[in-house]
C-alpha positions as CSV (number, residue, x, y, z in Angstrom):
1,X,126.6,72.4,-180.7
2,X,124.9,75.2,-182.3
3,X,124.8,78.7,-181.0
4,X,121.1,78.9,-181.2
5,X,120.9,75.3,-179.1
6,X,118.9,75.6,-176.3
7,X,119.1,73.2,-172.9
8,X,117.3,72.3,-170.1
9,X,119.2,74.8,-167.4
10,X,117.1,74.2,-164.7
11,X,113.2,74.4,-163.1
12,X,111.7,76.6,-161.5
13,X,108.7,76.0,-158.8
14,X,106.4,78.8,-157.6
15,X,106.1,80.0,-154.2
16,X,102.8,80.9,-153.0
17,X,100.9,83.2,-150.8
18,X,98.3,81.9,-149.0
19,X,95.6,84.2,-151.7
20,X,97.4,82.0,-154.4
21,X,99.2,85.1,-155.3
22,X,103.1,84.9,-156.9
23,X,105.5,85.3,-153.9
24,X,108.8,83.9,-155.8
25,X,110.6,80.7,-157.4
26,X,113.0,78.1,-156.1
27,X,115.4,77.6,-158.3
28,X,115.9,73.8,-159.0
29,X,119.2,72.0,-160.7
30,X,118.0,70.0,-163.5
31,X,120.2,68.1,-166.0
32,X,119.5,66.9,-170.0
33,X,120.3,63.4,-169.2
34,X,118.3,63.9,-166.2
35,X,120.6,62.8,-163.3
36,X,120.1,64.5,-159.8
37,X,121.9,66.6,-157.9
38,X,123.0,64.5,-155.7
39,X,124.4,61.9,-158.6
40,X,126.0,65.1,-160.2
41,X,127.3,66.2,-156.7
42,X,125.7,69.1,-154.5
43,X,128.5,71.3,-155.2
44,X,128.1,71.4,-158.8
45,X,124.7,71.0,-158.5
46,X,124.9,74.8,-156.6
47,X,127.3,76.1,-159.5
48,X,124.9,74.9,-162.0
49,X,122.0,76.6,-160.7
50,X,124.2,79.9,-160.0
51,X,125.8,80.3,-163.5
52,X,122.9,79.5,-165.3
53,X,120.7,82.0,-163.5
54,X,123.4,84.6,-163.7
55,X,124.0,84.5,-167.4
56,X,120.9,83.9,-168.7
57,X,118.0,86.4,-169.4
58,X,115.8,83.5,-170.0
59,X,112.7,83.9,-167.8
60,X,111.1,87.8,-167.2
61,X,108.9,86.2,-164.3
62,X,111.8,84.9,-162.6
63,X,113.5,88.0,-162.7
64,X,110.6,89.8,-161.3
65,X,110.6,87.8,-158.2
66,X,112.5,86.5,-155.3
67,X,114.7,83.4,-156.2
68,X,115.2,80.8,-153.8
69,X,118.7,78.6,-154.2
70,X,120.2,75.8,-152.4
71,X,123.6,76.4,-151.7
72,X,125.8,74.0,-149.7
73,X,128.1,74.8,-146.8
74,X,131.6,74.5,-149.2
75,X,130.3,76.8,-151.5
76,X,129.4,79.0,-148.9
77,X,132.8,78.6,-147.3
78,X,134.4,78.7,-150.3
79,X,133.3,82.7,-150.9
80,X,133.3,81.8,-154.4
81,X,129.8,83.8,-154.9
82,X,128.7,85.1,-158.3
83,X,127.6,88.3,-158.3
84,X,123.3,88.0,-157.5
85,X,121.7,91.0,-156.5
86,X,121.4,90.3,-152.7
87,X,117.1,92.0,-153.3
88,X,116.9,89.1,-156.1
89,X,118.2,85.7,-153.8
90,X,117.2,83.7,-151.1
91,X,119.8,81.5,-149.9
92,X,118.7,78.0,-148.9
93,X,120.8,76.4,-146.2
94,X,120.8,72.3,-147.0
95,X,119.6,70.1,-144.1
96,X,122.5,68.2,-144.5
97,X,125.1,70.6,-143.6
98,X,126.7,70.2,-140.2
99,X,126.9,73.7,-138.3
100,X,130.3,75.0,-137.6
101,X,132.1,78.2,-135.9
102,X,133.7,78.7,-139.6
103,X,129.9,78.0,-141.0
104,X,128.1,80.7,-138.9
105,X,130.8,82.9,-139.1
106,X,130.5,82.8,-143.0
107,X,126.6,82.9,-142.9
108,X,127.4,86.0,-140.9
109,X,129.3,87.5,-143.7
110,X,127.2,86.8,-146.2
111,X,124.1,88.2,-144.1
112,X,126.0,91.5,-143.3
113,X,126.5,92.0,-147.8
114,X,122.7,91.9,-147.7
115,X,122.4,88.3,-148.4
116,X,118.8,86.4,-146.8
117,X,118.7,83.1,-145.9
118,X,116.3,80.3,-145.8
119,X,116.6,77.2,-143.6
120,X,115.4,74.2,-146.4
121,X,113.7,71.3,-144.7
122,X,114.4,72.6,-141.0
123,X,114.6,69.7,-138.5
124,X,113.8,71.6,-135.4
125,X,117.6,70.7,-134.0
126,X,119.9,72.6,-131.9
127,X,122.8,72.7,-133.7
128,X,121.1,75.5,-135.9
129,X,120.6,77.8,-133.1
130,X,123.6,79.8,-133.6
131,X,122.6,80.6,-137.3
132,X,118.7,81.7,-136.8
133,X,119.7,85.5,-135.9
134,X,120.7,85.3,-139.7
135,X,117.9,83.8,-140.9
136,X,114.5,85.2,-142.7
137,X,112.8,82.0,-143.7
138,X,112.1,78.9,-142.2
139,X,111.1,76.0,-145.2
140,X,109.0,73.1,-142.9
141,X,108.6,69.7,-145.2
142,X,104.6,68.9,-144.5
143,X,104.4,65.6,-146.2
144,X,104.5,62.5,-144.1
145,X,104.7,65.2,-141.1
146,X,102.9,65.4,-137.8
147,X,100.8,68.1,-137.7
148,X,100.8,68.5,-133.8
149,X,104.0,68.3,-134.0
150,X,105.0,71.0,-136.6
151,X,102.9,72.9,-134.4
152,X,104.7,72.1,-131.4
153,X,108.0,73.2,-132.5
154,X,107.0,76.4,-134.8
155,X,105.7,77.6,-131.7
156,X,108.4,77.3,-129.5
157,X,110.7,79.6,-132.5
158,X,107.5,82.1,-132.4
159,X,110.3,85.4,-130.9
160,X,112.0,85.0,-134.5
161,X,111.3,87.5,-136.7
162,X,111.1,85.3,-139.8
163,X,108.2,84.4,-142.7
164,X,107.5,80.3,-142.5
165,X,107.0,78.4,-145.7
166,X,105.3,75.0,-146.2
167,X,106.7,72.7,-148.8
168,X,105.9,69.7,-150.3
169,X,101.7,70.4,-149.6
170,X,100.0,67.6,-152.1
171,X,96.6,68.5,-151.9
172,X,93.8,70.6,-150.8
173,X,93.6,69.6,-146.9
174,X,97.1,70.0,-146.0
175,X,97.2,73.2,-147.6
176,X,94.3,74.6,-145.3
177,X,96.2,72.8,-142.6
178,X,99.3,74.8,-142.7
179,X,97.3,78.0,-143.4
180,X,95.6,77.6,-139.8
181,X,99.3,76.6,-138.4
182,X,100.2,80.4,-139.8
183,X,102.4,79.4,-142.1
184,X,102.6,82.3,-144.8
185,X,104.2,80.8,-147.9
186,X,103.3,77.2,-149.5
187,X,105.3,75.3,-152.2
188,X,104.3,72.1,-153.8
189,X,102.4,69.8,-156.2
190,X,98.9,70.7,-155.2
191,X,100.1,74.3,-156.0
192,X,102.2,73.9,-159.0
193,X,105.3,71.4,-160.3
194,X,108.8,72.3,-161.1
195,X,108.9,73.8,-164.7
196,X,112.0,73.0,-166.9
197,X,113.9,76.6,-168.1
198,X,115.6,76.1,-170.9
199,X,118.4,78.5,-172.5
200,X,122.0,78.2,-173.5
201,X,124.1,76.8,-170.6
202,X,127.7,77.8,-169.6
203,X,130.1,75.6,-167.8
204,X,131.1,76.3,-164.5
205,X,134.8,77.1,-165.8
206,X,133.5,80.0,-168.0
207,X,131.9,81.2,-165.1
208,X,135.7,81.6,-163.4
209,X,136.3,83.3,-167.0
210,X,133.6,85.9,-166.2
211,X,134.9,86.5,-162.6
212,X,138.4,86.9,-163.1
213,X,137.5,89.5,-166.4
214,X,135.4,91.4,-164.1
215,X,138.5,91.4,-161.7
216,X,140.8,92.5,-164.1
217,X,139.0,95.2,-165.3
218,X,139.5,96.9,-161.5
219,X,142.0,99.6,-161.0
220,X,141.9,98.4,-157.4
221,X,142.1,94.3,-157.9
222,X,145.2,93.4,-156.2
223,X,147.3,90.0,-157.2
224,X,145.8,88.1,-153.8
225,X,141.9,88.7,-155.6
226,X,143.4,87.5,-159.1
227,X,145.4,84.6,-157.9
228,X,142.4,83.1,-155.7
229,X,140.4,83.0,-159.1
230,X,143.6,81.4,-160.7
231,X,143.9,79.0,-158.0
232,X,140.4,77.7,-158.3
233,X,140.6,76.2,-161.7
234,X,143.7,74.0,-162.0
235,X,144.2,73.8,-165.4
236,X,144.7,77.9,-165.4
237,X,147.1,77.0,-162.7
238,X,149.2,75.0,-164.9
239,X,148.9,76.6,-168.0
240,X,150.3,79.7,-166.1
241,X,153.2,78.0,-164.8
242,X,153.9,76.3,-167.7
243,X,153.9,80.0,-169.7
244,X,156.0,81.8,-166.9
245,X,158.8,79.5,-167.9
246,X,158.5,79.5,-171.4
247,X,160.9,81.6,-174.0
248,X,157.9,84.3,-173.6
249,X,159.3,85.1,-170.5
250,X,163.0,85.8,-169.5
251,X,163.7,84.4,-166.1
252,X,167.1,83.3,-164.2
253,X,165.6,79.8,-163.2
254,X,162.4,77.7,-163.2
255,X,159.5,78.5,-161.3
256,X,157.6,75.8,-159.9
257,X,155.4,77.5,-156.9
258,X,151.9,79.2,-157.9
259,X,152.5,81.8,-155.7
260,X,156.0,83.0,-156.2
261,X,155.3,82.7,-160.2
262,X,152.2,85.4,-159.7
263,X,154.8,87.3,-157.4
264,X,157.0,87.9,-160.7
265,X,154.4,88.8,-162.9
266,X,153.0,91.9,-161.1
267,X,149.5,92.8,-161.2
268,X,149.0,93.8,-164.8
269,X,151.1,90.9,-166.8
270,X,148.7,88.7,-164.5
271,X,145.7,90.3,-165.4
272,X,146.4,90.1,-169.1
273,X,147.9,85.8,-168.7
274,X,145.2,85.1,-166.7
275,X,142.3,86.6,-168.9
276,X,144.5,84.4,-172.3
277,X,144.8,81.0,-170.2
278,X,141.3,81.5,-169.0
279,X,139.6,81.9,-172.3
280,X,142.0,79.3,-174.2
281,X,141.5,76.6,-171.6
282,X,137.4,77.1,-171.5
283,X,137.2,77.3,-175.2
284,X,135.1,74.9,-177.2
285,X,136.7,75.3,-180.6
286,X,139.4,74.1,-182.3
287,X,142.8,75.7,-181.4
288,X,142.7,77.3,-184.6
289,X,140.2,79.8,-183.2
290,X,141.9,80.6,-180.6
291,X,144.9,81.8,-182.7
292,X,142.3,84.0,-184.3
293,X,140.9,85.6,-181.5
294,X,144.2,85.7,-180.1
295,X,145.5,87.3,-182.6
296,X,142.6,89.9,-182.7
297,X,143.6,91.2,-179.1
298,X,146.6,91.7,-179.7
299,X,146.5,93.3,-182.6
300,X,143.9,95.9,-181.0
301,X,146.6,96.1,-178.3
302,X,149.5,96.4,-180.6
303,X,147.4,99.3,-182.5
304,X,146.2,101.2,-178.9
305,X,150.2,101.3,-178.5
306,X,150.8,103.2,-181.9
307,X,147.8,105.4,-182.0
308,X,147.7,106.1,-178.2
309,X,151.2,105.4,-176.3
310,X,148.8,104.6,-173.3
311,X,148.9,101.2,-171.0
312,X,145.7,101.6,-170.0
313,X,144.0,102.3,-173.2
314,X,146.2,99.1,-175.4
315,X,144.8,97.1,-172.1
316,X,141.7,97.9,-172.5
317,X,141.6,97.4,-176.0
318,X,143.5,93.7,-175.4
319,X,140.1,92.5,-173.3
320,X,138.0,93.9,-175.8
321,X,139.3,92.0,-179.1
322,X,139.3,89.0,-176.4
323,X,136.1,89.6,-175.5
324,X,134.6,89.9,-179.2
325,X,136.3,86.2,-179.5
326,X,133.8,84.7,-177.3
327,X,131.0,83.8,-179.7
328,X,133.2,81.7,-181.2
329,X,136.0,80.6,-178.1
330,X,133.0,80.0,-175.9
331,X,129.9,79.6,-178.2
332,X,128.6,82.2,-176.3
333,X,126.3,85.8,-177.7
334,X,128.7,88.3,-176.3
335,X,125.4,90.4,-175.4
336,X,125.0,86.9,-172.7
337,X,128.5,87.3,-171.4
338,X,129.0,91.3,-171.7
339,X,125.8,91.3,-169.7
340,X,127.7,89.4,-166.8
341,X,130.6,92.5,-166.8
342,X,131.5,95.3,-164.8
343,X,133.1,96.6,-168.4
344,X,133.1,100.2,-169.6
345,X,130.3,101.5,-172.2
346,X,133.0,101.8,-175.2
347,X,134.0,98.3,-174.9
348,X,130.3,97.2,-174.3
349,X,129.3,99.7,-177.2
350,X,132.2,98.1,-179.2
351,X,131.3,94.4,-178.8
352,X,128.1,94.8,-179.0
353,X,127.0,97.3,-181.6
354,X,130.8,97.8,-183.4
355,X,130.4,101.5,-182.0
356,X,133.3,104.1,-181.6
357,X,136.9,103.8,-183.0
358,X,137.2,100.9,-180.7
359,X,134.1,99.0,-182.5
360,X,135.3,100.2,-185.7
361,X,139.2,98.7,-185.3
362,X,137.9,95.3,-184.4
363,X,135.5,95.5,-187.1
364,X,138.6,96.6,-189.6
365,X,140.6,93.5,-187.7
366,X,137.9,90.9,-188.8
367,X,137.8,92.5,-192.6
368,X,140.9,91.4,-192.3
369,X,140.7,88.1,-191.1
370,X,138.1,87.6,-193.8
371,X,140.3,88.9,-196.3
372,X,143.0,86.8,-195.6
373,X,141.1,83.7,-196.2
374,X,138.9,84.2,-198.8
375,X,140.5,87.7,-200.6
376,X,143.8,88.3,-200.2
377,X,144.0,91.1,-203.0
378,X,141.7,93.2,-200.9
379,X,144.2,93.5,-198.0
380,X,146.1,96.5,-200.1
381,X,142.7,98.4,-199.3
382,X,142.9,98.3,-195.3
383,X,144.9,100.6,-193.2
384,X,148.4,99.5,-193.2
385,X,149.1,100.3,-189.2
386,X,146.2,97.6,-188.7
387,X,147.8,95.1,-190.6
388,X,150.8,95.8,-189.4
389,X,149.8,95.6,-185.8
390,X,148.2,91.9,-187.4
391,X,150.9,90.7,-188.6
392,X,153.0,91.2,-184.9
393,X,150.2,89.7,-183.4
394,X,150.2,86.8,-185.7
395,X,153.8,86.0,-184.4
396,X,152.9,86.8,-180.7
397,X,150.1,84.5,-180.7
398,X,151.9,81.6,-182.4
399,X,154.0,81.7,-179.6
400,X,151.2,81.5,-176.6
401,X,149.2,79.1,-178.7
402,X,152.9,76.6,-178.9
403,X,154.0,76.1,-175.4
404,X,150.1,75.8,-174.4
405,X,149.8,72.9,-176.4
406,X,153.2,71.5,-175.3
407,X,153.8,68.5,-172.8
């Protein structure tokens, strides 16, 4: 797949005021080979939708306006969020969830970071009464629907403070139907169709990537938030356990247990495994790439330990070399990802625009690589403490890369 391949991400369908004027969009999953969401499974469906609107700048009216997202009651539970601006989104509650204590007390949560919520398709039922104090829209599906009826039960909910949307209005009359109802949004055909968005998609693994980068790069992030991010992709899981009892690591007897293997690592050596197992197991290039970037990390690393005799600094340095990878680990513009980060401005500055001594080592790192493969003789002209660090990080990487890809 080329880097410049664009795919259908999602649509997008206008919500409308009752002037016509631009209230917002709801935000629809669409695939390429055009299966729904419920063949693909609500819960991906929801990730789909999420990751694709997080990491792509693709649409400047969208990101003008309130969003509107269905989101189903696991992925709610699961507090797996991205990171939306809680101004930006609209959460849709699916009709099909069944209301809990643990859901409401998670709607709760969620409503107390800022979060609104929409009911989608709202059935009038009881079971939803311990949620509507959380609640600032109310979608009502007008097609096929009793008009005296609607009336009947938007009335009786008339105390809540909330805005009521019609959807699904087909034509003319039934738009001028829910206007004198006093609804004060309207989505549909008559108004407008869902609108394909296309962009450059990311898999909902490289979205875990993103999450547990941003984590990492927090002073405060303790081993329970890393290992909850581990946890939730299994093949990090195993990739971890099978490198914690590897030569790389020195221990008195086999770890088997998740939990007791992120135990022995401590914060920091987890931070740094989990970022490697993350980007190698989402990477969609040959594993000869991944020695390369691999090898470019560490060599920043190795070379931040030299120069600076600092933890923090070679750490720092580690994620950016990683980081500078992705373009060709994740077939991703690092502008798309880096915009996703809660990173410092030298590493963004580095990446982005090869800025600073930071952006000038891993430029000097990919001379190298380029060097190596095509001009040998021209290695003589580098700084030897760069390829020095290179050639440490050559070995080190080897290593990684050979019990990943063991049995």
């Amino acid at each position: 797949m080329s880097s410049q391949e664009q795919h259908i991400l999602l649509a997008k369908q206008p919500i409308y005021q009752a002037d016509h004027s631009l209230f917002g969009f709801e935000l629809l999953f669409r695939s390429s080979d055009n299966i729904s969401a419920m063949q693909a499974g609500e819960d991906l469906a929801t990730s789909k939708v999420l990751i694709n609107y997080c990491s792509n700048v693709f649409d400047t009216d969208i990101c003008k306006h309130p969003i509107f997202i269905n989101v189903t009651k696991s992925f709610l539970l699961s507090e797996a969020f991205l990171p939306i601006d809680q101004g930006a989104v609209v959460i849709e509650l699916l009709e099909r969830i069944t209301v809990t204590d643990e859901f409401v007390t998670a709607v709760k949560a969620w409503h107390e970071k800022g979060y609104q919520f929409a009911l989608d398709d709202f059935d009038f039922t009881e079971q939803w009464e311990p949620v509507l104090p959380y609640v600032s829209f109310i979608k009502v599906d007008i097609l096929d629907a009793d008009m005296s009826t609607v009336k009947k039960n938007k009335t009786s909910l008339e105390h809540l403070q909330v805005t009521w949307l019609a959807e699904r209005i087909e034509n003319q009359q039934m738009f001028a139907a829910c206007i004198d109802l006093g609804f004060e949004l309207f989505q549909g055909y008559y108004l407008a169709k869902p609108k394909a968005v296309l962009g450059k998609t990311i898999h909902p693994s490289t979205a875990i990537t993103a999450e547990i980068i941003n984590k990492c790069n927090l002073k405060e992030a303790t081993i329970k938030d890393i290992s909850t991010l581990v946890t939730q992709d299994p093949q990090l899981s195993i990739q971890l356990l099978k490198l914690i009892n590897s030569s790389i690591f020195t221990l008195p007897r086999p770890i088997h247990d998740l939990k007791e293997a992120i135990t022995f690592l401590g914060i920091d050596t987890l931070k740094k495994w989990a970022l490697i197992i993350a980007f190698i197991s989402n990477a969609k290039s040959p594993i000869e790439t991944c020695r390369i970037v691999l090898t470019r990390a560490k060599a920043c690393e190795f070379h931040a330990q030299n120069v600076y005799i600092n933890t923090d600094q070679a750490d720092s340095y580690f994620l950016a070399g990683l980081l500078s990878g992705v373009d060709l680990l994740l077939e991703l513009e690092p502008k798309v990802l880096i915009s996703q980060m809660n990173l410092s401005t030298t590493i963004r500055s580095a990446i982005i625009e090869s800025s600073g001594e930071l952006g000038e080592l891993i430029s000097q790192i990919k001379r190298l690589e380029f060097f190596l493969s095509q001009s040998p003789e021209k290695i003589s002209t580098l700084d030897p403490a760069i390829v020095n660090a290179f050639s440490l990080a050559q070995d080190w990487a080897e290593e990684v890369i050979s019990t990943l890809q063991s049995p």
